[in-house]
C-alpha positions, 0 to 999 in steps of 0.5 A: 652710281658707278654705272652713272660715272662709266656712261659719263665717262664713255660719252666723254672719251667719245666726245674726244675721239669724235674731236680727234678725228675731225680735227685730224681727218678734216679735208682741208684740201677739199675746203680751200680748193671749193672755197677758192673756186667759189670766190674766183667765179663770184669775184674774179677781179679778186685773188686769195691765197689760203695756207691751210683751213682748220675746223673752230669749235663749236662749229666753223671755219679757221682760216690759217695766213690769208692773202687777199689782192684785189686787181692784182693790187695787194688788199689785206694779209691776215695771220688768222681768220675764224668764221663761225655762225652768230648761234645768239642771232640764230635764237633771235631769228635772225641769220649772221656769222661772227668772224674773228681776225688777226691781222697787222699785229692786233685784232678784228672782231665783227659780227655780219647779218644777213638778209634777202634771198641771196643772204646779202650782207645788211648789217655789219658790227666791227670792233678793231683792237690795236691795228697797227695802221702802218701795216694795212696793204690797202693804206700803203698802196693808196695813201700818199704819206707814210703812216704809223700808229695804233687803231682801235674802235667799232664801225657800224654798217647798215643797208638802207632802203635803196640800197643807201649804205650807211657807216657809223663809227667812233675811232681813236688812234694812238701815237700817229706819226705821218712821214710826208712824201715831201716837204710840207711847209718846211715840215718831213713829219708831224706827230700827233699823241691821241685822236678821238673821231667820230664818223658817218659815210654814205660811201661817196662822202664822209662827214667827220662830225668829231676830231679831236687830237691831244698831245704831240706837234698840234692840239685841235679840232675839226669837223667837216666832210671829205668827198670819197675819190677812187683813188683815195689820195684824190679825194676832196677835203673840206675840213674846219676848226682850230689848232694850236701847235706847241712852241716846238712845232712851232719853230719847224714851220720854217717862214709860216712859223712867225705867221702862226705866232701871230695867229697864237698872240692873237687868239684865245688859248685854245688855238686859232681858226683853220681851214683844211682843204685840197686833197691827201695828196696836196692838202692846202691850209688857210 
């Protein structure tokens, strides 16, 4: 039994110098330096920056504080990104990594597969966790209006035939407040408790099959599609459904305010029909 104890001993005691060392002696420099390489020649429009790069257990990569630009412009910066195989999927027989992301004070968690020669990505699976919206790079520098509020939920991506992209997701996002760049119907802010939506995309349109908000200046629904522009605060809006502001929000509306308490009079408790068109920039009520 003794002799059993000391082996058992011994392989763990090696098991922990072998780990010492790794972590200590692992050349990180080397890593970064190749890794950035590689992105720029396959890349060059995009531009990273890596403060340091550690080994995860079991078997990975952890990337400490990541900037990412994209044509100069700034893209995402994240506290920590880990990447490590998707050792499940291997067993299945597929190929992916699983990557786990801190990033604007929440948490990404996805799992990647990829396929063909080249192991392009073809699948995706995200799970987003408390992000905070009003922390996103790429928001602030494309959205027209400030935005704040809490974004949680899971994105499905799948790489069809003809390379027919698909996304797929359910979101909900908590306590939006949108700060107008200017004054819309008399209105600097709208404040919106709960919204639950549901998507799909092909990457030029996204068809908002569900969006339900409860609580805040406006209860209501829509549906409809939205046509992708480059410049996301072009992009076209063809949205419908109803609303139903509460009395307070109602007094904001400055002249259109007595229009929607005819409209409210009018209509049944669940609010009354709206239509959202124009764009981010200058969207258009009717």
């Amino acid at each position: 039994m003794g002799k059993v104890n000391h082996k058992i001993l011994y392989a763990v005691y090696s098991i922990c110098v072998t780990l010492f060392f790794l972590y200590y002696l692992f050349p990180s420099i080397t890593i970064k330096e190749f890794l950035l390489s590689k992105i720029g020649r396959m890349a060059p429009g995009l531009s990273v920056s890596i403060e340091d790069v550690r080994p995860a257990f079991p078997i990975g990569l952890k990337f400490v504080n990541v900037s990412i630009q994209n044509s100069g412009k700034p893209f995402m910066d994240a506290n920590r990104l880990s990447i490590t195989p998707g050792l499940l999927s291997l067993l299945a027989g597929k190929i992916a990594i699983d990557i786990d992301c801190e990033v604007y004070e929440g948490m990404i968690e996805a799992t990647i597969g990829l396929g063909g020669k080249d192991f392009l990505v073809n699948t995706a699976d995200v799970e987003l966790d408390h992000i905070q919206i009003g922390d996103i790079l790429f928001l602030k520098d494309h959205f027209p209006h400030d935005a704040s509020g809490s974004l949680d939920g899971r994105v499905n991506y799948k790489k069809g035939e003809d390379n027919r992209n698909t996304f797929i997701g359910d979101l909900v996002l908590s306590e939006l407040v949108i700060d107008f760049s200017s004054s819309l119907h008399g209105l600097d802010k709208l404040n919106l408790q709960k919204i639950e939506a549901n998507f799909e995309s092909n990457r030029s349109e996204v068809k908002l099959n569900r969006f339900v908000n409860m609580g805040g200046d406006v209860d209501g629904s829509l549906s409809g599609t939205i046509l992708i522009n480059r410049r996301i605060e072009k992009s076209v809006l063809n949205l419908s459904g109803t609303v139903n502001p509460n009395p307070v929000f109602t007094d904001k509306l400055g002249k259109l305010g007595p229009v929607v308490k005819r409209l409210l009079k009018k209509s049944s408790g669940e609010g009354f029909p709206v239509k959202l068109q124009g764009t981010f920039e200058k969207p258009r009520f009717f």
